[in-house]
C-alpha positions in Angstrom: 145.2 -31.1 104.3 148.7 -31.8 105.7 150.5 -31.0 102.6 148.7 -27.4 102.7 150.3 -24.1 104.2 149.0 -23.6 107.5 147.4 -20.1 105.8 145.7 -22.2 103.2 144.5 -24.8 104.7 142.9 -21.7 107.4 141.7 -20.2 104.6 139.9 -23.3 102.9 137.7 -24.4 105.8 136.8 -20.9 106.8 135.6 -19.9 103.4 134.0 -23.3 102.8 132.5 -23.3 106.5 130.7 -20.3 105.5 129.7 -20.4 102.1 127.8 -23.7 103.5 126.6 -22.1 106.5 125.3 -19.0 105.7 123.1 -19.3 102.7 121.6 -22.0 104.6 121.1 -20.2 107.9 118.9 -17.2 106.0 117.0 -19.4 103.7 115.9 -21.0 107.1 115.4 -17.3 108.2 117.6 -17.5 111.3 120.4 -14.8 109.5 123.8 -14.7 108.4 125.0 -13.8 111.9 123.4 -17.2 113.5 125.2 -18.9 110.2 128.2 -17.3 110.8 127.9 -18.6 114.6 127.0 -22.1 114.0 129.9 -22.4 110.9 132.3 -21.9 113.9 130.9 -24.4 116.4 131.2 -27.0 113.9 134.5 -26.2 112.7 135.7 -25.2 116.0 137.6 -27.6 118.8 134.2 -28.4 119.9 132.8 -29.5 116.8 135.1 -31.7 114.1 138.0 -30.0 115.5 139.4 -28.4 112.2 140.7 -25.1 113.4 142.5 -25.3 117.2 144.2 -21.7 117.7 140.9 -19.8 118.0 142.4 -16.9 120.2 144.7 -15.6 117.2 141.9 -15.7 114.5 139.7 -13.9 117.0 142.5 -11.3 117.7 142.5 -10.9 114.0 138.8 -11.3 113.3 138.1 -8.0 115.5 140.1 -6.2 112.9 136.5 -6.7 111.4 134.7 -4.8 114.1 137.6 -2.2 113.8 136.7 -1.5 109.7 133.0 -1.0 110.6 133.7 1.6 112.8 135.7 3.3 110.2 132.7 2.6 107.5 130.4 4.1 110.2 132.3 7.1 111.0 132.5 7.6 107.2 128.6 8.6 107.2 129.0 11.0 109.7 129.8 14.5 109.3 131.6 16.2 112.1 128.9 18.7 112.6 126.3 15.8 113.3 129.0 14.2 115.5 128.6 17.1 117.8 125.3 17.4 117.9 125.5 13.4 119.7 127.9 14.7 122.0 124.9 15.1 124.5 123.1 11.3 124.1 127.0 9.6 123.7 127.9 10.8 127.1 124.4 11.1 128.7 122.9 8.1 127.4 125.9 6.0 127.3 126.6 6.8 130.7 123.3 5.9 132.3 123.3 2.8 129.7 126.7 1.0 131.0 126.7 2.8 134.7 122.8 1.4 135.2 123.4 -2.3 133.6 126.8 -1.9 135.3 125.2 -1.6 138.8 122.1 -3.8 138.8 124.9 -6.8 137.4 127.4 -6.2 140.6 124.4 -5.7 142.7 123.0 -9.2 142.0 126.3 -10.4 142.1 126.8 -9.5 145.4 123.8 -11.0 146.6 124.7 -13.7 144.9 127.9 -14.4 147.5 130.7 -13.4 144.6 133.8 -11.4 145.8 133.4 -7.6 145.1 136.4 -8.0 142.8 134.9 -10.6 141.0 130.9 -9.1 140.7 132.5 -5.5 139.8 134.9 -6.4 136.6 132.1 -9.0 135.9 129.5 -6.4 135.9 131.8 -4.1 133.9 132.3 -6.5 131.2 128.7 -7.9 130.8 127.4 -4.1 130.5 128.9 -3.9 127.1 126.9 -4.6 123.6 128.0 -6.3 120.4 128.7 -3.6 118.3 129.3 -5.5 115.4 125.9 -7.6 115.9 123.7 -4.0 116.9 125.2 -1.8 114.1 124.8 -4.7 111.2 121.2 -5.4 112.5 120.4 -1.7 112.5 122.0 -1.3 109.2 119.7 -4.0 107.6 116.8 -3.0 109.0 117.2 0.8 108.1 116.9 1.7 111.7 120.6 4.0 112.0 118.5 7.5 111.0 115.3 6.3 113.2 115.8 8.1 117.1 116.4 4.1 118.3 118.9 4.1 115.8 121.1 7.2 117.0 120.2 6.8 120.5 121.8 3.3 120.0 124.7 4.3 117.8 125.6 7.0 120.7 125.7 4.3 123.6 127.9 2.0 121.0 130.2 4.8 120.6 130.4 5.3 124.2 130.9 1.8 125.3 133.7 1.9 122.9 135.4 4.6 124.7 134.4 3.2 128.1 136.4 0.0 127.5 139.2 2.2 128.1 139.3 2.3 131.3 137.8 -0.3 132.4 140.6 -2.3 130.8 142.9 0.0 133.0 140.7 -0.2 136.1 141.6 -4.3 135.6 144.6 -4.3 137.2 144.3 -2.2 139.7 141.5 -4.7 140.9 144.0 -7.9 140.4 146.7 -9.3 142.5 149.7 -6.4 142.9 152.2 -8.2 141.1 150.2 -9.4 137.9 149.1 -5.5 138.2 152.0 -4.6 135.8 152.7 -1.4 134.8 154.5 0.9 132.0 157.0 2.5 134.0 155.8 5.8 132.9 154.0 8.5 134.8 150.6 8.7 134.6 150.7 12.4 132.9 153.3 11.1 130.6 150.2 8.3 129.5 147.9 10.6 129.4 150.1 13.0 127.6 151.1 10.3 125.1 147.2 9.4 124.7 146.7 13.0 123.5 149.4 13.5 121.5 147.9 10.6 119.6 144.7 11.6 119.1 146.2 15.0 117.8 148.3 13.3 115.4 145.0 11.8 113.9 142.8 14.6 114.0 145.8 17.0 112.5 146.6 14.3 109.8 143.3 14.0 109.1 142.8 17.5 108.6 146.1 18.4 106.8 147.5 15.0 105.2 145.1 12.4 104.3 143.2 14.4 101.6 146.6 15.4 99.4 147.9 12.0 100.0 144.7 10.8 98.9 144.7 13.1 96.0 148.2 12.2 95.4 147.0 8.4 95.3 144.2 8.8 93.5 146.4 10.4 90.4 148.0 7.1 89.7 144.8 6.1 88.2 146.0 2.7 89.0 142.7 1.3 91.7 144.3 -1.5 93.6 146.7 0.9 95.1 144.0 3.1 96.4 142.3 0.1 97.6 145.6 -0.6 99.4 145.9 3.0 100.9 142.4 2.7 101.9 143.1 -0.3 104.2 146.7 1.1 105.1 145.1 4.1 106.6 142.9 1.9 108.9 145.5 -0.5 109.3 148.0 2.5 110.7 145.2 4.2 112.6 144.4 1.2 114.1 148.2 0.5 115.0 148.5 3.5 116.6 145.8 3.4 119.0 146.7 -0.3 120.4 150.2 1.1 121.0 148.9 3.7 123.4 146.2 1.5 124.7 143.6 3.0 123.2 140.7 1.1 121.5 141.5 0.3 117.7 137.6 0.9 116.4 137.5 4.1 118.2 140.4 5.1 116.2 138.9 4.0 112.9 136.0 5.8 113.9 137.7 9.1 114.4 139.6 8.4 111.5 136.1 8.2 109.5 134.8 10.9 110.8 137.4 13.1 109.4 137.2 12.3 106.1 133.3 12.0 105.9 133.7 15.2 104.3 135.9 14.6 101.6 135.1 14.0 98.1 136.9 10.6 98.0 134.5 9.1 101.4 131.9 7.1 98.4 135.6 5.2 96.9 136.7 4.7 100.3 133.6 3.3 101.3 133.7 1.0 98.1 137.3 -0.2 98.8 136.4 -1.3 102.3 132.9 -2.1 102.3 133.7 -6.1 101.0 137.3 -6.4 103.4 134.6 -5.2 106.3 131.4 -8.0 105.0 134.4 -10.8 105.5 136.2 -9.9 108.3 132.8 -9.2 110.5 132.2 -12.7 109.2 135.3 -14.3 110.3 134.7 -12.5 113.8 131.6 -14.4 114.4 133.4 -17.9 113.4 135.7 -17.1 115.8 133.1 -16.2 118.6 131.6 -19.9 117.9 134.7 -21.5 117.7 135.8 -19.8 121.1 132.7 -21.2 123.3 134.2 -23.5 125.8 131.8 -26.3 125.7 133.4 -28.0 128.5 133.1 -25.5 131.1 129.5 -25.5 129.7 128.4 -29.0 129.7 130.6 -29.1 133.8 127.9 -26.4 134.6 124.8 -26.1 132.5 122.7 -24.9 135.0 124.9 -22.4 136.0 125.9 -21.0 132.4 121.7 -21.4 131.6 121.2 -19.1 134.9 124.4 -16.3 134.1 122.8 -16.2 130.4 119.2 -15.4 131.5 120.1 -13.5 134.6 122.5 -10.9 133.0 120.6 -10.7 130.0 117.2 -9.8 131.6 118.7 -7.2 134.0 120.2 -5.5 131.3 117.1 -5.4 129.8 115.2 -3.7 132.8 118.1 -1.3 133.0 118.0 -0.6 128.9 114.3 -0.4 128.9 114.2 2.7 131.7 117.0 4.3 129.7 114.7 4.1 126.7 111.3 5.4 128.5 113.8 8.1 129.7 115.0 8.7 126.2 111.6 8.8 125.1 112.3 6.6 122.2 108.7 5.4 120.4 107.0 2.0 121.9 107.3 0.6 119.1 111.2 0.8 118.7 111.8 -0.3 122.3 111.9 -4.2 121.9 114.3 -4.3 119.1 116.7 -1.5 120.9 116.7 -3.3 124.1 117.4 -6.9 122.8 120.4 -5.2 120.7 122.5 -3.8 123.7 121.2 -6.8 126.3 123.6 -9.0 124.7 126.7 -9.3 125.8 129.6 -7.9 123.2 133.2 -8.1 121.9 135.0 -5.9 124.0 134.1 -8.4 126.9 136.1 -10.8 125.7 139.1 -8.4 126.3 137.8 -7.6 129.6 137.8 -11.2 131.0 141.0 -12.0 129.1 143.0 -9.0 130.8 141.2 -10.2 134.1 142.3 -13.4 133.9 145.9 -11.9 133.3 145.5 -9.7 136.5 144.6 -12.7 138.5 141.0 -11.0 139.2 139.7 -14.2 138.7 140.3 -17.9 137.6 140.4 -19.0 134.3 137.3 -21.4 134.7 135.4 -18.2 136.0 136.5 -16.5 132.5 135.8 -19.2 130.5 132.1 -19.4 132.2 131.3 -15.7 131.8 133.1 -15.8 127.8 130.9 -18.6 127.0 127.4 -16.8 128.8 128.6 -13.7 126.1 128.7 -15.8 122.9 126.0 -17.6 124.1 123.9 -14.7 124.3 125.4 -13.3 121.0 124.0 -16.6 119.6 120.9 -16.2 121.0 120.3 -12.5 120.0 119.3 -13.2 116.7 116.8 -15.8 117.7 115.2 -13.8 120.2 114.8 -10.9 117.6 113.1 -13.7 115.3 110.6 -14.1 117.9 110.0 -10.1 118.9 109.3 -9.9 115.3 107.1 -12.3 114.9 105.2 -11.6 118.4 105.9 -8.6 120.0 106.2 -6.1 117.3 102.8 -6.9 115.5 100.8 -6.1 118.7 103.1 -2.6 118.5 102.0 -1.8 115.2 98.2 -2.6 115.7 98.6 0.1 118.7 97.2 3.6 117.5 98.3 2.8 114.2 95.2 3.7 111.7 94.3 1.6 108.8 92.2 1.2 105.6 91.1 -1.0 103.4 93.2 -2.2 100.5 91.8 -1.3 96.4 89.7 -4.1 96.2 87.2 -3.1 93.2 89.0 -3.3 89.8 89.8 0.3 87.9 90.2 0.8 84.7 91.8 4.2 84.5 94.4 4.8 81.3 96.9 6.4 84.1 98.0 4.8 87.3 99.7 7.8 90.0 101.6 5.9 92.2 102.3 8.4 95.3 100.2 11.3 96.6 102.6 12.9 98.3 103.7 16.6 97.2 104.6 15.5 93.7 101.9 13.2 92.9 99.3 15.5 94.3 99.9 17.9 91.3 100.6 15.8 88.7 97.3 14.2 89.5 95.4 17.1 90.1 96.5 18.6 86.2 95.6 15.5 84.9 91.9 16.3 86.3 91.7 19.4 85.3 92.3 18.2 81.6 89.5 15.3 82.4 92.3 12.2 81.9 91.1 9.6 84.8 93.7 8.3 86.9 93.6 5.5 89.6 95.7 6.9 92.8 97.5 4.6 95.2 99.4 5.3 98.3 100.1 3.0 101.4 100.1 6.2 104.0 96.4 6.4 106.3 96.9 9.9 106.8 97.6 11.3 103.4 93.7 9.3 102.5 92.1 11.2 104.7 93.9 14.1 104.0 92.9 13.5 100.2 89.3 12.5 100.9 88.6 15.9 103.0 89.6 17.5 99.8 87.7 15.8 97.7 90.2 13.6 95.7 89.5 9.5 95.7 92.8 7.8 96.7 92.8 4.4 96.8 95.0 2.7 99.8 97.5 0.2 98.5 101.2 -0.3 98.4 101.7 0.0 94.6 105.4 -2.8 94.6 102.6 -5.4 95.3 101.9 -7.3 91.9 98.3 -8.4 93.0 97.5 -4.6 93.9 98.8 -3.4 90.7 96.7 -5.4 88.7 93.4 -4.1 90.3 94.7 -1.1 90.1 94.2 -1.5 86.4 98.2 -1.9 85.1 97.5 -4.8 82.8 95.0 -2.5 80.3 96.9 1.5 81.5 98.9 3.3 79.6 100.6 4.8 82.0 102.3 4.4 85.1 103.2 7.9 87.4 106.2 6.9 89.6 106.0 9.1 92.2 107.3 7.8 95.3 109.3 9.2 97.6 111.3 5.8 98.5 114.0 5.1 96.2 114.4 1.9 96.3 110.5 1.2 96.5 110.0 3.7 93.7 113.3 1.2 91.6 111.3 -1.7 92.8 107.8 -0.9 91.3 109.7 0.3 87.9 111.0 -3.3 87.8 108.2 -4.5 88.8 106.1 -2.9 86.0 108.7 -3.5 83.1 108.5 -7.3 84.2 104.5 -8.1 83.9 103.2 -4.6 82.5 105.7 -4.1 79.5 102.9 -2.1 77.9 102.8 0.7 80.3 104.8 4.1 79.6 106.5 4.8 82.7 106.9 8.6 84.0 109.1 8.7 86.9 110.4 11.3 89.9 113.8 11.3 90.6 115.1 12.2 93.9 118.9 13.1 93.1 121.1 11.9 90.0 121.7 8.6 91.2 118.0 7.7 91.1 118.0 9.5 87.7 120.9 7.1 86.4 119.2 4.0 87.8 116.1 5.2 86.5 117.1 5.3 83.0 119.2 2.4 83.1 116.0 0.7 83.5 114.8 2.1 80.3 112.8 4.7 81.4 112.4 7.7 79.1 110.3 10.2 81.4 112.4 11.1 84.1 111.8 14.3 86.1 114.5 15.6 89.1 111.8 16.5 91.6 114.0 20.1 92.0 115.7 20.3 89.2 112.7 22.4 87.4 111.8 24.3 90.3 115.6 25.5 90.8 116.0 26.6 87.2 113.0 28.7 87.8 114.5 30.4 91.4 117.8 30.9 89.4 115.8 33.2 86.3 113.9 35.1 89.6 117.1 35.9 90.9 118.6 36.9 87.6 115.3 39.2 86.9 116.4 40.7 90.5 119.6 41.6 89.4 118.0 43.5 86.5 118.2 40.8 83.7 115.6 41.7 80.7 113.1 38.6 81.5 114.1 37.2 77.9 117.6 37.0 79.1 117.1 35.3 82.4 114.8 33.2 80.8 117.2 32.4 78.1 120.0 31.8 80.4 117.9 29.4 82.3 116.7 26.9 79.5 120.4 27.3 78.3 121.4 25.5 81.8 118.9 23.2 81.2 119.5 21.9 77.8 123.3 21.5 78.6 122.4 19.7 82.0 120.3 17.2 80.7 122.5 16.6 77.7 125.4 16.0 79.8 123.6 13.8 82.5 123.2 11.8 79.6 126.6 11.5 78.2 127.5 11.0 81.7 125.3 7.7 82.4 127.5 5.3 80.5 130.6 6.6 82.8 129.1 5.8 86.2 131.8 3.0 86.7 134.6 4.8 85.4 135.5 8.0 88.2 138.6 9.7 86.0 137.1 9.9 82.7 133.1 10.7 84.7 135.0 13.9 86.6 137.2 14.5 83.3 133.8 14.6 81.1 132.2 16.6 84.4 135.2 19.4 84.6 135.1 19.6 80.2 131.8 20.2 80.1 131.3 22.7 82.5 134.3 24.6 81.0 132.4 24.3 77.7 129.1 25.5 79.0 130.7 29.0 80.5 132.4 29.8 77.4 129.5 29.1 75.4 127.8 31.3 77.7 130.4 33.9 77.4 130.2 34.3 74.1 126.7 34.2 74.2 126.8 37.3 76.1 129.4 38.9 74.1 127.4 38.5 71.3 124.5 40.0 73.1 126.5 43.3 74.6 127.6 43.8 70.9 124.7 43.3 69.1 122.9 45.9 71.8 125.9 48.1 71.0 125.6 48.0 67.3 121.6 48.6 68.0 122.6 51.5 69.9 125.2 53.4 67.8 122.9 52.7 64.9 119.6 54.8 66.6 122.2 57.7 67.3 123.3 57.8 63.4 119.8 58.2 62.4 119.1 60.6 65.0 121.8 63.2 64.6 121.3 62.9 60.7 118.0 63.6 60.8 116.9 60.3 59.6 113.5 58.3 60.3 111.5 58.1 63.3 113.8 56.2 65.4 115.4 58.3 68.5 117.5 58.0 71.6 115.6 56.7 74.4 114.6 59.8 76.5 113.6 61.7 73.8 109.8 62.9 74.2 109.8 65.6 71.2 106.6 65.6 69.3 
């Protein structure tokens, strides 16, 4: 590869590294993070040597770390950002201060200089963000309470890098303790200013400029602004000394409101799956195998000591929390690793003269090691630990065992299948009812109705439920993607059954009928229809009218959803068709009325002529002559 640009060349062996890694790593079910890992041992100085400046790429790997953020702030709203203002600062605290404590306090004991334990113990109290938010995110876990309660302490520890990377120097040798030149109000001041800038920019700029962008109708360009506003937010915050993901994250924040957060999202999303990626090759790559192998008792003894202190410490935070039992294994492996940020730590500590550079290479290669080992450990809590949780107060029943034969199969008995199967009764159609959920059985058999318990997305299930001689299947689970899962589930070995399906919102209604199903309800799109004719009726609307009004609405809607579904990919001519047919509906409307007041007009002029001339029975209304 000599004849190769530097970049290329770079480029080649990372992208191959991990396209052979990874795929490789999950089919053995170890994870892409343990792939990602392992591709950058092997390339790495310690493995076939490929790649040698591994402090550069990992400078520009956490530009990876530094897009999640943004992604994450992105999905939440200000308003629910407050509301964690509390566990950030409480939690976080007694997360970092607690691991922080019991670390210098064994250290200490240990014999190592109080410099030494306390920026050690600092450093080692920090998590792998990138490794804790991507686990959470594939296991669903961000809206669960171990989910926030983890995403607060994250956030926190990003802000508490801050100053502990100032506190660095103060600790280290007077000289290497270099300083700005400017007065501390004058930081501080500058620090603020910043933050201002965003929040104001945010608030005033981005959206026009987005707007503006958007215009073009040209999508690599957005793209480009997309990664220019992280890029530039990111910029800004190193220059102050501020930590880049927590600007991306207050950055994503700000726009979680605005109506262009789903393109943003889209733009980023794959720049962010890579990057993350190239942060972990870097993380293997930068394990000093040498210091290692001089002292493999010693790293074996840092690895398992800090890691199972942190663990005592995370574990009382989470009793105190009161996050479930259950949750507790997974939340306390995810922050007992050690994280990014302490690579900093030890870097600017090693700068400062706090301690050698074997002592930093030691304590950077007990991080990645325990980054490496995270995922392995969460194997085993899976496979051990969390099955005892789940047999804990957890009720159960037996599966459908007996085969059925009813011609409709109601999959869900939650609030919408519960009617739908109790008018099918009532009209003497037999149904066979599934649902995977203990409680709602028992509810069901207090009340009389058989349910059967079964997760319906399980093919053997299904076919004792009856699928392969039904007519019908009722989709009505509350899961999307379980209830897209059983849909494709059905079309693929039950292409007989007529599928009738719930939809939660518009996007399950597109994916619905893009799997060629015909029967597709909005789970609130009826009921509203009906609110909006009461309210009409309350504003003293004749019944016909409201009524009228209402089916109008709903004939338009559905005919536009429609007309809409081959445009999902295609956002100008989706809001264009969006904006025309709205216009068109309230002028159809207003005519519709205008017809209506003049028609009533004519009526009435009409009753008045043959009343003043004397005509036929008709009179004014009022009139009680005899």
């Amino acid at each position: 590869m000599e004849h190769l640009p530097g970049w290329l060349s770079a480029s080649l062996i990372f992208l191959a590294a991990a396209v052979a890694a990874v795929p490789l790593s999950k089919a053995l079910g170890l994870g892409a993070i343990i792939g990602y890992l392992a591709a950058g041992i092997v390339i790495g100085p310690w493995g076939v040597g490929l790649v040698s400046d591994v402090q550069t790429i990992l400078h520009f790997a956490e530009f990876g770390v530094v897009l999640m953020l943004f992604l994450v702030g992105l999905e939440l709203e200000p308003s629910r950002l407050w509301k964690l203002r509390g566990p950030i600062f409480g939690w976080g605290s007694a997360q970092v201060l607690g691991c922080a404590a019991l670390l210098a306090g064994a250290a200490l004991l240990a014999g190592v200089p109080w410099r030494v334990a306390v920026v050690a113990a600092l450093g080692l109290a920090l998590s792998s963000t990138a490794i804790a938010m991507q686990v959470m995110g594939e296991r669903n876990l961000l809206r669960t309470p171990s989910g926030e309660a983890g995403f607060a302490i994250l956030l926190f520890q990003d802000v508490a890098a801050i100053p502990i990377l100032a506190l660095v120097p103060l600790l280290g040798v007077p000289d290497a303790a270099a300083h700005s030149g400017l007065p501390v109000w004058l930081e501080a001041l500058k620090i603020v200013g910043v933050i201002a800038a965003i929040v104001l920019g945010g608030r005033l700029l981005l959206r026009p400029a987005l707007r503006w962008i958007a215009r073009s109708d040209t999508p690599e360009i957005f793209t480009a602004a997309a990664l220019l506003l992280v890029v530039a937010i990111a910029a800004l915050m190193q220059v102050v000394g501020l930590s880049m993901a927590l600007g991306a994250f207050l950055a994503g924040v700000l726009l979680s409101e605005s109506e262009y957060r789903r393109e943003l999202e889209t733009d980023i999303e794959p720049f962010k799956g890579l990057l993350l990626g190239l942060f972990f090759i870097a993380v293997g790559m930068s394990i000093d195998f040498g210091v290692l192998l001089k002292n493999p008792g010693l790293i074996a003894l840092v690895v398992v000591a800090f890691m199972a202190l942190k663990a005592v410490a995370i574990w009382l935070v989470a009793r105190w929390m009161g996050l479930p039992p259950a949750e507790r294994p997974v939340f306390t492996l995810l922050l007992a690793q050690g994280g990014e940020f302490a690579f900093v730590v030890f870097q600017a500590a090693t700068g400062a003269r706090v301690f050698s550079a074997d002592t930093a290479s030691l304590l950077i290669g007990a991080v990645a090691l325990s980054m490496l080992l995270s995922p392995l450990v969460l194997i085993a809590i899976d496979r051990l630990v969390l099955p005892r949780y789940a047999r804990l107060g957890v009720k159960t029943a037996e599966e459908i065992s007996e085969p059925q034969d009813a011609p409709v199969i109601v999959a869900g008995f939650g609030r919408y299948g519960q009617i739908v199967a109790r008018v099918l009764a009532a009209q003497g159609v037999r149904t066979t009812i599934l649902d995977h959920d203990v409680d709602i059985l028992e509810a069901a058999r207090t009340l009389g109705s058989q349910v059967f318990y079964g997760d319906a997305t399980r093919l053997d299930l299904l076919r004792i439920a009856g699928a392969d001689s039904a007519r019908l299947l009722v989709v009505a689970i509350d899961d999307v993607e379980q209830s897209l899962a059983l849909v494709d589930l059905a079309r693929e070995h039950f292409p007989q059954l007529e599928v009738v399906a719930r939809a939660r919102d518009m996007i399950h209604w597109y994916q619905l009928r893009e799997r060629g199903v015909l029967r597709v309800q909005r789970e609130l799109f009826e009921s509203s229809l009906m609110s909006a004719r009461s309210v009409l009726e309350a504003l003293g609307h004749p019944a016909a009218e409201a009524r009228r009004a209402a089916m109008g609405f709903r004939r338009h809607n559905l005919s536009l959803a429609e007309r809409l579904r081959p445009l999902q990919k295609d956002r100008a001519k989706l809001v264009a068709t969006i904006q025309a047919g709205r216009a068109q509906f309230e002028e159809q409307m207003a005519q519709e009325r205008a017809d209506r007041a003049a028609l009533r007009q004519a009526a009435a002029e009409g009753s008045l002529a043959d009343w003043s001339s004397g005509g036929s029975a008709r009179r004014p209304p009022g009139d009680v002559r005899s």
